[in-house]
ROVEXDREN-962903 format. One line per field, with one value per residue: residue in three letters; x, y, z of N, C-alpha, C in turn. Coordinates in Angstrom, 1 decimal. Example, Ala and Ser with C-alpha at 12.3 -4.5 7.8 and 13.67 -1.06 7.14 Angstrom:
ROVEXDREN-962903
code <- c(ALA|SER) .
n_c1 <- c(13.2|12.8) .
n_c2 <- c(-5.7|-2.2) .
n_c3 <- c(7.8|7.1) .
ca_c1 <- c(12.3|13.7) .
ca_c2 <- c(-4.5|-1.1) .
ca_c3 <- c(7.8|7.1) .
c_c1 <- c(13.2|12.9) .
c_c2 <- c(-3.3|0.0) .
c_c3 <- c(7.8|7.9) .
***
This chain:
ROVEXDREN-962903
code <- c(UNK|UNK|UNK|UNK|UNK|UNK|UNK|UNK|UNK|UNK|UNK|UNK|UNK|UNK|UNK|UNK|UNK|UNK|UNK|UNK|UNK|UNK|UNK|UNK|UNK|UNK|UNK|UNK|UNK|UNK|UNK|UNK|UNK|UNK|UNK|UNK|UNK|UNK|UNK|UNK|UNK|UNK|UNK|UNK|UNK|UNK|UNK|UNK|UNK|UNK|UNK|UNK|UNK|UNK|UNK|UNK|UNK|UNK|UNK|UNK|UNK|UNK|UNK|UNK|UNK|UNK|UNK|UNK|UNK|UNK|UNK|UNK|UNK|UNK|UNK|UNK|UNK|UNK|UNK|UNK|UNK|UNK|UNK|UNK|UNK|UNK|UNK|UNK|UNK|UNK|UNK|UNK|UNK|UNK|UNK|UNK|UNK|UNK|UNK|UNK|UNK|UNK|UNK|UNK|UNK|UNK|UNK|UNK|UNK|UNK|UNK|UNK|UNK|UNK|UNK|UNK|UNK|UNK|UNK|UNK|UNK|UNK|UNK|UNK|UNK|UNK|UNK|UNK|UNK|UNK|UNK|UNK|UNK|UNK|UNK|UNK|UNK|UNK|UNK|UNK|UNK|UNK|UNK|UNK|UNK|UNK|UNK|UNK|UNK|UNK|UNK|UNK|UNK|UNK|UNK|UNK|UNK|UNK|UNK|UNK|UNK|UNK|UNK|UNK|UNK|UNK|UNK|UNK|UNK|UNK|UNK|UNK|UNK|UNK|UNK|UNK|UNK|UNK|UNK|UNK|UNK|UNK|UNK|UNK|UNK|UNK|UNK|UNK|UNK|UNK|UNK|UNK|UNK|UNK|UNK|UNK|UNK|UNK|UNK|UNK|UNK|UNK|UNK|UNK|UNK|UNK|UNK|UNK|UNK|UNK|UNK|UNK|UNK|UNK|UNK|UNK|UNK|UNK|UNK|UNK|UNK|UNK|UNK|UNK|UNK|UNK|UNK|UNK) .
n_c1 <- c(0.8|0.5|2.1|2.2|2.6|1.2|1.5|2.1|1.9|3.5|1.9|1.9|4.7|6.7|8.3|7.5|7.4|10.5|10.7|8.8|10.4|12.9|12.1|10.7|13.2|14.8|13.4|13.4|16.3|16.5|15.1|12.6|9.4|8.0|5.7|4.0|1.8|0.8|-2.0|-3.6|-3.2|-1.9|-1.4|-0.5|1.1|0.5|1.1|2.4|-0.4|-1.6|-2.5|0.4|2.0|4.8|5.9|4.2|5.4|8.4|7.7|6.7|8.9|10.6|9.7|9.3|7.6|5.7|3.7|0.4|0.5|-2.0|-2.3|-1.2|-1.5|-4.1|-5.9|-5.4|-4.5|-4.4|-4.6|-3.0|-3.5|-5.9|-7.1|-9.6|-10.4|-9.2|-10.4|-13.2|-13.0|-12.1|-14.0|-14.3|-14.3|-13.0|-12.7|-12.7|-13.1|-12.8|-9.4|-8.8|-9.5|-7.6|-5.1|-5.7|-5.1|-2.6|-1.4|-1.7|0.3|2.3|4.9|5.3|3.1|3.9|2.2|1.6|0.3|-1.0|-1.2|-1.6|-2.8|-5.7|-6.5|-8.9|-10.6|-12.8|-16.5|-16.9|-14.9|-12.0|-8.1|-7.5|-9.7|-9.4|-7.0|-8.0|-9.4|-7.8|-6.1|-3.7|-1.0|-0.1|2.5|4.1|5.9|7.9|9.0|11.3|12.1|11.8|9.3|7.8|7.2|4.6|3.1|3.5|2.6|-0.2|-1.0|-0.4|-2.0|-4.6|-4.1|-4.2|-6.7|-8.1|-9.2|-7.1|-3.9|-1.2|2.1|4.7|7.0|9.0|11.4|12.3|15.1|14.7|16.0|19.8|21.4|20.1|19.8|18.8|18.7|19.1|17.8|15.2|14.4|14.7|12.7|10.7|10.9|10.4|7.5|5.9|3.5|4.2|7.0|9.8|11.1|12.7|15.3|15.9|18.6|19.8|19.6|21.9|21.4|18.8|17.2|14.3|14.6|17.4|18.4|20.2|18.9|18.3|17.6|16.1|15.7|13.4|12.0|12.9|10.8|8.8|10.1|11.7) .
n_c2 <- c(-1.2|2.3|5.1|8.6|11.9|14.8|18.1|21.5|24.6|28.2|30.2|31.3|30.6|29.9|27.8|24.9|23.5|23.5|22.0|19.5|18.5|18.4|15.8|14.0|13.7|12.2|9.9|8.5|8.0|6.0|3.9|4.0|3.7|6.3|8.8|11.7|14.7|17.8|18.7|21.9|24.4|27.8|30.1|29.1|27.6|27.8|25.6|23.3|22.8|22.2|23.4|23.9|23.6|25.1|24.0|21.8|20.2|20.0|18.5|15.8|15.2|14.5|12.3|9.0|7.2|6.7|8.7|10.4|14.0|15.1|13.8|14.4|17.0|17.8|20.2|22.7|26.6|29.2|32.0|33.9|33.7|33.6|30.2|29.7|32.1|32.1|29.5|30.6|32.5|31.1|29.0|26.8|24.4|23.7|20.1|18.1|15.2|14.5|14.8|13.1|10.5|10.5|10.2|8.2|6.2|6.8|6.2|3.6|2.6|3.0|3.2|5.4|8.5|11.9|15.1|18.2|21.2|23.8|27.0|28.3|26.9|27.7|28.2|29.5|27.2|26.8|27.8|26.6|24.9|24.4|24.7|22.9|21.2|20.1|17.9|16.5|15.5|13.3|12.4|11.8|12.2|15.4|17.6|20.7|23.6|26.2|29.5|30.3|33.5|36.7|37.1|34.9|33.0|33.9|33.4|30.5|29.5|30.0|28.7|25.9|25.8|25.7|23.5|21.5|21.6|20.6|17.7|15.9|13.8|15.4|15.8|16.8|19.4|21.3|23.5|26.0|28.1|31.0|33.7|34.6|35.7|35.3|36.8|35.7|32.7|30.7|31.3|31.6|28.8|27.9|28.7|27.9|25.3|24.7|25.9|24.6|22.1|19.8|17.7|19.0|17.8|18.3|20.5|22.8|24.7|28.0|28.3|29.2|29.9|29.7|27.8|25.4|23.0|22.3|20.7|19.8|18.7|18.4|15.8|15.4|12.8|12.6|12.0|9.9|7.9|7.9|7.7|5.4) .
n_c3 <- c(0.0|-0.7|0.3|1.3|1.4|2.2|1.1|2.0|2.7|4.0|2.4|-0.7|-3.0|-1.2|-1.9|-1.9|-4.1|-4.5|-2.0|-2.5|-4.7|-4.0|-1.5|-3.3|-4.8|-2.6|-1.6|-3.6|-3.9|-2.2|-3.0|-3.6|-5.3|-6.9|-7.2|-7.9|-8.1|-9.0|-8.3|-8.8|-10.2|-11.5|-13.6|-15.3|-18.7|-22.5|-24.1|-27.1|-27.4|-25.3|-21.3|-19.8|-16.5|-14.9|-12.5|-12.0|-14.3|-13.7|-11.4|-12.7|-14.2|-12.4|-10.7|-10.9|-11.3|-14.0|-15.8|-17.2|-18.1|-17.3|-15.0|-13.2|-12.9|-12.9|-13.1|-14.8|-15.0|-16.7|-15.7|-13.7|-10.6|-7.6|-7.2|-7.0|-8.1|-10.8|-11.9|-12.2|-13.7|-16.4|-16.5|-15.7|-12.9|-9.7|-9.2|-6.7|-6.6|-8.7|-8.6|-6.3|-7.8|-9.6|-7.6|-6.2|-9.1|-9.6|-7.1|-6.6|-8.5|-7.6|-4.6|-3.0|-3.0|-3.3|-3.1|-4.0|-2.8|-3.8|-2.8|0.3|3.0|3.5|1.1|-1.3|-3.4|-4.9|-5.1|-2.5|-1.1|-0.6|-0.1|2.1|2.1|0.0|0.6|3.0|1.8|0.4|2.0|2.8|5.1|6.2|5.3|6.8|4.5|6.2|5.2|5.9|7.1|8.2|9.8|9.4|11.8|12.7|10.4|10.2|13.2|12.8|10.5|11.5|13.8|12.1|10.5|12.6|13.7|11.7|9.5|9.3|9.3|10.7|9.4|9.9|9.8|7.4|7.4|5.0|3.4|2.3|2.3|1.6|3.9|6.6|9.7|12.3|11.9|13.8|16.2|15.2|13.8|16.8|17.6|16.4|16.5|18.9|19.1|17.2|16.9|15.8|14.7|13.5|10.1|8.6|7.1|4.4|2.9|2.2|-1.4|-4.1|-6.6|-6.6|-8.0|-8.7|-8.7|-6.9|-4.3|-1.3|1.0|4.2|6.6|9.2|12.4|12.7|10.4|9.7|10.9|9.2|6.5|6.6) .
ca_c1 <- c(0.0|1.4|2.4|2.0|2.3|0.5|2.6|1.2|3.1|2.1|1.6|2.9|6.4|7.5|8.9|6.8|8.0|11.7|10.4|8.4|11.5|13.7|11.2|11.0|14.6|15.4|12.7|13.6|17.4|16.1|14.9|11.2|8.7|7.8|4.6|4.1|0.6|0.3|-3.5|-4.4|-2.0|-2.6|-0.4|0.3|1.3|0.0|2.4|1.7|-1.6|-2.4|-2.1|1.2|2.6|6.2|6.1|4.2|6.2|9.2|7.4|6.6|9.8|11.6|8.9|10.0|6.5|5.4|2.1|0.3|0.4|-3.2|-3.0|-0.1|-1.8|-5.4|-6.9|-4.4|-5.4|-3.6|-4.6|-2.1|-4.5|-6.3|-7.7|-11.3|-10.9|-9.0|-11.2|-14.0|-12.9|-11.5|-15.4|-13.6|-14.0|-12.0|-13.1|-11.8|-13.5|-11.8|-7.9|-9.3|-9.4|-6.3|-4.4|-5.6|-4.6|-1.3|-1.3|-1.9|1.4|3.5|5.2|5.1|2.6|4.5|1.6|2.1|-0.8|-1.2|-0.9|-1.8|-3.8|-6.8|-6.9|-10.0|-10.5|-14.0|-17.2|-17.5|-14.2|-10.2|-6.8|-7.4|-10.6|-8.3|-6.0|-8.7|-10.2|-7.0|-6.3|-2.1|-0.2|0.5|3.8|3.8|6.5|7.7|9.5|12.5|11.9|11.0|7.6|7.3|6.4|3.0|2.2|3.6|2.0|-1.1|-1.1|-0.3|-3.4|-5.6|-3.8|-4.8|-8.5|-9.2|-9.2|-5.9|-2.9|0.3|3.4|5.6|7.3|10.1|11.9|13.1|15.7|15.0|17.4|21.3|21.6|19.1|20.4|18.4|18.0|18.8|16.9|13.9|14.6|14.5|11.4|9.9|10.8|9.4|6.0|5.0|3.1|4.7|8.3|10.8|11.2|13.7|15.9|16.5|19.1|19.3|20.8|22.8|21.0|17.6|16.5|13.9|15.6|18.1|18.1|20.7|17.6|19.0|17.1|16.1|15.2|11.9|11.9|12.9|9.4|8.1|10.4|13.0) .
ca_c2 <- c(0.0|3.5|5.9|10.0|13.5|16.6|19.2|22.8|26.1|29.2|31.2|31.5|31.7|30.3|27.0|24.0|22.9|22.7|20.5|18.4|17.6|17.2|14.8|13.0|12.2|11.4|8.4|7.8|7.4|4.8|2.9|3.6|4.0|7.9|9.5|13.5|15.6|19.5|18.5|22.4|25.1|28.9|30.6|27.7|28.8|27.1|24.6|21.8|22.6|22.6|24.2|23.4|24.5|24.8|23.2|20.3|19.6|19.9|17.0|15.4|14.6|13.9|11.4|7.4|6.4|7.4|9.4|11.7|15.3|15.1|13.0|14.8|18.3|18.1|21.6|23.9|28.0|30.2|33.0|34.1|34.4|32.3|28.9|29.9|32.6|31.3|28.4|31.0|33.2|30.1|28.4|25.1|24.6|22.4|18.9|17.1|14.1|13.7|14.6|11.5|9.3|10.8|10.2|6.6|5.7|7.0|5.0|1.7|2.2|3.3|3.0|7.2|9.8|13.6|15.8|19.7|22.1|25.4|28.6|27.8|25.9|28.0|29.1|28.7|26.3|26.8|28.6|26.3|24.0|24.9|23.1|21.8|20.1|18.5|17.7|15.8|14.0|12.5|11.7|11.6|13.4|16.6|18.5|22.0|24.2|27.2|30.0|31.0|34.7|37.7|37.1|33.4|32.9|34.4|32.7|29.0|29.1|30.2|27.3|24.6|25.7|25.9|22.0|20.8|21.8|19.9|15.9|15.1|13.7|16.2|14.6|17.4|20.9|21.4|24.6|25.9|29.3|31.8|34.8|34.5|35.9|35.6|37.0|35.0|31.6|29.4|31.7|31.4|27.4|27.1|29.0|26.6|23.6|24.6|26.1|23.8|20.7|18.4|17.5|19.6|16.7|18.4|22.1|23.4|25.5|28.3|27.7|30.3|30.1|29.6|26.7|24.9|21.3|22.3|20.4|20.0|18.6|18.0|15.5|14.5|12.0|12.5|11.5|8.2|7.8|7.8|7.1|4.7) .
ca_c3 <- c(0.0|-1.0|1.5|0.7|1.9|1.4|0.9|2.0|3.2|4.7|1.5|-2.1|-3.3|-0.4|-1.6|-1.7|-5.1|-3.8|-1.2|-3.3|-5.4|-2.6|-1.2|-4.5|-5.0|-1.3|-1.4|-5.0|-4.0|-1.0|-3.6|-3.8|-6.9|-6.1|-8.3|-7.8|-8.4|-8.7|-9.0|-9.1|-10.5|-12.0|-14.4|-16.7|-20.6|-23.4|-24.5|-27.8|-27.5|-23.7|-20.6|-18.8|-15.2|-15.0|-11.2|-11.9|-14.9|-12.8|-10.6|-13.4|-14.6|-11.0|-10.3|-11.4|-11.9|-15.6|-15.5|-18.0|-17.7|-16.3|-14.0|-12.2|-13.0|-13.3|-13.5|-14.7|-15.3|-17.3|-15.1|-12.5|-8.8|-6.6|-8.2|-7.3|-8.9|-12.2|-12.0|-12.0|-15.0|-17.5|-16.4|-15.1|-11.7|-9.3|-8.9|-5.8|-6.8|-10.0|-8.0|-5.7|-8.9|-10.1|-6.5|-6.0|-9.9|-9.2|-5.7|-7.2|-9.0|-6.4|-3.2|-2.4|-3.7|-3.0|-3.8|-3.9|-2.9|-4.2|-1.9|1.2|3.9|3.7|-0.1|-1.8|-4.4|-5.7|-3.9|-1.4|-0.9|-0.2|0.3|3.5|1.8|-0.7|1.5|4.1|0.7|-0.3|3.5|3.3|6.1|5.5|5.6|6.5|4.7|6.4|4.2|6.9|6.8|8.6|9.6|9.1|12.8|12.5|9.6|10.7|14.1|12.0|9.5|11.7|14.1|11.1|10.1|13.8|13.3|10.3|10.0|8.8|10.5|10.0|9.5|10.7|8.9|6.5|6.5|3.9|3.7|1.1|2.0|1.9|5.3|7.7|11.0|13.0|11.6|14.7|17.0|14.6|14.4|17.6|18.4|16.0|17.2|20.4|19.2|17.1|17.6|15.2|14.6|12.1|9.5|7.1|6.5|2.9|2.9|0.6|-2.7|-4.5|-7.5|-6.5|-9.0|-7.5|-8.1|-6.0|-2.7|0.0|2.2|5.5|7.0|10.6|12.8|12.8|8.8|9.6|11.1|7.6|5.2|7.1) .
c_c1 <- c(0.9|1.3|1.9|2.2|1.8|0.9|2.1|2.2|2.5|1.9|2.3|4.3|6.9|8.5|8.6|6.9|9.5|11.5|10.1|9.7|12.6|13.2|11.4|12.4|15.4|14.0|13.0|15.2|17.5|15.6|13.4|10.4|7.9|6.6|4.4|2.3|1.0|-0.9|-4.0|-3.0|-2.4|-1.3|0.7|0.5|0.6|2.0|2.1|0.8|-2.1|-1.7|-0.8|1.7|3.9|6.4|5.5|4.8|7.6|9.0|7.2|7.8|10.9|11.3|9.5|8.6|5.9|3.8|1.9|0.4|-0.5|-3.2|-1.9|-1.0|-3.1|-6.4|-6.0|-5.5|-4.3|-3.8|-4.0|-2.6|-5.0|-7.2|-9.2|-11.7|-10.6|-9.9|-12.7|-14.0|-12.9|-12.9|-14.8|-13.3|-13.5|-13.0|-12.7|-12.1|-12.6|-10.3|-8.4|-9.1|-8.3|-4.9|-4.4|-4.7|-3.4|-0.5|-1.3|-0.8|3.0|3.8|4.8|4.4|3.4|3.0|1.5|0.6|-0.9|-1.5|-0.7|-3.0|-5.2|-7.3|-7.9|-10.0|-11.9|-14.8|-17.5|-16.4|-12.4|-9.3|-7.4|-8.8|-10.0|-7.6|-6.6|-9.3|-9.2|-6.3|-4.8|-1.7|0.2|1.8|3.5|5.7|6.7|8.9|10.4|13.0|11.5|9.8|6.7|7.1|5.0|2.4|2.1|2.6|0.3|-1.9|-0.8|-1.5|-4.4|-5.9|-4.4|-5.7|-8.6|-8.6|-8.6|-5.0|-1.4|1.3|4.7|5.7|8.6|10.3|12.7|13.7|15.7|15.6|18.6|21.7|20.8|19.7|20.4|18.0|17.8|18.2|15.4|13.5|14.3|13.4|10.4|9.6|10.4|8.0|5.5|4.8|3.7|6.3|8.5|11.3|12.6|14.1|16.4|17.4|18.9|20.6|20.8|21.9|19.4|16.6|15.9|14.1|16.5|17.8|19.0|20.2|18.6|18.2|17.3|15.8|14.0|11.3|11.8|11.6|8.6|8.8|11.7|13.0) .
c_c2 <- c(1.2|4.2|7.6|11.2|14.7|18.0|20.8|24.1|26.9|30.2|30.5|31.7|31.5|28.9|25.2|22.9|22.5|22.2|19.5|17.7|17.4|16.1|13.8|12.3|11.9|10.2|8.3|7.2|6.5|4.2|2.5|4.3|5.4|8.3|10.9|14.1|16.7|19.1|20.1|23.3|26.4|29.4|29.7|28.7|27.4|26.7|23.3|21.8|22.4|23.3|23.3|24.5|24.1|23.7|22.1|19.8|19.2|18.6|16.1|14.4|14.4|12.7|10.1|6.8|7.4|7.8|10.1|12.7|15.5|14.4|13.4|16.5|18.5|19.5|22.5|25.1|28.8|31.4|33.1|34.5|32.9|31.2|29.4|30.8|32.9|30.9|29.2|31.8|32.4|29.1|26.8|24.8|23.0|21.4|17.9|16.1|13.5|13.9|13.5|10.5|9.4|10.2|8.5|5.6|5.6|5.8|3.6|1.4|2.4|3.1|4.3|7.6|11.2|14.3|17.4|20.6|22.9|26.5|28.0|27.0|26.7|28.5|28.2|28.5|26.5|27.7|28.0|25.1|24.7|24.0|22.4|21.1|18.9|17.5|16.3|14.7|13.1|11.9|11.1|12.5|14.5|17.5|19.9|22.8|25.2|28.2|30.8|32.5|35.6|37.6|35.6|32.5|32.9|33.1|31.0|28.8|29.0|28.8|26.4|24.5|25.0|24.3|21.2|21.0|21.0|18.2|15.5|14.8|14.6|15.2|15.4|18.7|20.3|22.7|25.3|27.9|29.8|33.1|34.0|35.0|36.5|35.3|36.2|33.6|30.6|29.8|31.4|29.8|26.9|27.2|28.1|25.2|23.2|24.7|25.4|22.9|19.5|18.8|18.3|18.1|16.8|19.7|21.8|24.3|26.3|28.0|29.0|31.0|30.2|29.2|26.0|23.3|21.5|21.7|20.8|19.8|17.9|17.7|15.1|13.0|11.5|12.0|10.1|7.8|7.6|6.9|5.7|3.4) .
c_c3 <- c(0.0|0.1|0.4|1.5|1.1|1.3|0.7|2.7|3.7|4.1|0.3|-2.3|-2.8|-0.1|-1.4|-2.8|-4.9|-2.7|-1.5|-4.0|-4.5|-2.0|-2.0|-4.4|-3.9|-1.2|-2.9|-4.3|-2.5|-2.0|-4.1|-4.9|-6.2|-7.7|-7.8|-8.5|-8.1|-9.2|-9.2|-9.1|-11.5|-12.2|-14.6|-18.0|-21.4|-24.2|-25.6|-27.5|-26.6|-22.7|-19.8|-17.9|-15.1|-13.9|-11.5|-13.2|-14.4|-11.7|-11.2|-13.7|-13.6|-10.7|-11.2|-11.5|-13.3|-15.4|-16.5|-17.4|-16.8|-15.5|-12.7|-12.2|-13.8|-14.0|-13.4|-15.4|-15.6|-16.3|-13.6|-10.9|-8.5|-7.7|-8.3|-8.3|-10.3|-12.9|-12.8|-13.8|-16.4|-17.3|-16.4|-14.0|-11.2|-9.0|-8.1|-6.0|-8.1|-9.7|-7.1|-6.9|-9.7|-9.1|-6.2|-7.0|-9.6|-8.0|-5.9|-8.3|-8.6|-5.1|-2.4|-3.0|-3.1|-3.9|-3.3|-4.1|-3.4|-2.9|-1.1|1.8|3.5|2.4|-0.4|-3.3|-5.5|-4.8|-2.7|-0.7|-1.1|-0.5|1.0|2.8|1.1|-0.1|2.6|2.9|0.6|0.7|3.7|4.2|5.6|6.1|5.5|6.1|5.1|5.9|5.6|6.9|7.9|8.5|9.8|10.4|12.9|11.9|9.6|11.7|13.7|11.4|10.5|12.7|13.3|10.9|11.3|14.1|12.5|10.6|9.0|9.5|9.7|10.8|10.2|9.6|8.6|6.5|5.3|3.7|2.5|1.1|2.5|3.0|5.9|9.4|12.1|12.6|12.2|15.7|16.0|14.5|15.4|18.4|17.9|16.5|18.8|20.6|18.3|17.3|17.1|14.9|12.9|11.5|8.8|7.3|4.7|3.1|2.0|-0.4|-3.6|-5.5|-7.9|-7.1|-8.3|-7.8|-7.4|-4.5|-1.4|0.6|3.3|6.0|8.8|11.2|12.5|11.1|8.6|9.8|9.6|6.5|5.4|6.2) .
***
């Protein structure tokens, strides 16, 4: 039976795609058949005649189980904002039931799913459904990353609340460093690993270049728990 995480952050931009592929090729290079979803993604381009998203192509081609486009990147939206209201303008709204039939196929050919949310925990998806709905349908532990920044207290202790309301089991956080010198990063670290509820799984450092295959994932203990 496949294993999975849900891969969510505490906003945009802040890195959730260089987790995902770090993720990927550390249980790919343990030896396991790894599949990847961006099931919902906004400011795709038109590419051979459909919509493609850079990031789930980027998962796409990390992943060791062979998948179509669609079934890694269900409901893509050329328009650059929130899905609902992409979704809303392009008259194609999201369908958790068909990323459920996408997530299981996948599952029935792998050992891992890595699947990569869009914004954050609370963005909305349609008029009446979010992440955290996806997220509770497709019923893998969820990772929260948090963008190691000025500010990224707030919005962690924020999002991992919000994650311990709803009816999924979180698997722990992943930080991940997007300035070149942040003054405080093991005072910030350490306030983390005190206030939140679940175990730091993983650090990203940052990377020079700021490609998001870049890894360097510096794993913990608490990873073993999962992926040992």
């Amino acid at each position: 039976m496949a294993q999975g995480f849900f891969i969510t952050g505490t906003g945009t931009g802040i890195g959730k795609t260089r987790v995902s592929l770090a993720l990927i090729r550390e249980l790919r290079r343990r030896g396991f058949r790894v599949a990847a979803m961006k099931p919902v993604a906004t400011g795709a381009v038109w590419r051979n005649g459909s919509l493609r998203h850079e990031d789930a192509e980027l998962l796409l081609a990390a992943a060791n189980v062979e998948a179509a486009y669609d079934e890694v990147n269900a409901f893509a939206y050329q328009t650059p904002t929130s899905p609902h209201i992409a979704a809303s303008l392009e008259s194609r709204p999201v369908d958790i039931d068909a990323i459920v039939a996408h997530n299981e196929a996948l599952a029935s050919r792998a050992d891992w799913v890595i699947v990569e949310g869009v914004g954050g925990w609370e963005v909305p998806l349609n008029d009446h459904e979010k992440v955290s709905d996806l997220a509770e349908a497709l019923r893998w532990p969820v990772v929260l990353v948090v963008d190691l920044r000025l500010g990224c207290l707030n919005h962690a202790l924020l999002s991992a609340a919000a994650i311990g309301r709803s009816c999924v089991r979180p698997a722990g956080w992943i930080g991940n460093v997007i300035e070149p010198e942040f003054p405080y990063l093991d005072e910030y670290l350490r306030t983390l690993d005190e206030s939140l509820p679940e175990p730091r799984l993983a650090l990203l450092p940052w990377c020079p270049d700021g490609h998001p295959e870049s890894s360097g994932l510096v794993l913990s203990a608490a990873f073993e728990q999962w992926a040992g």
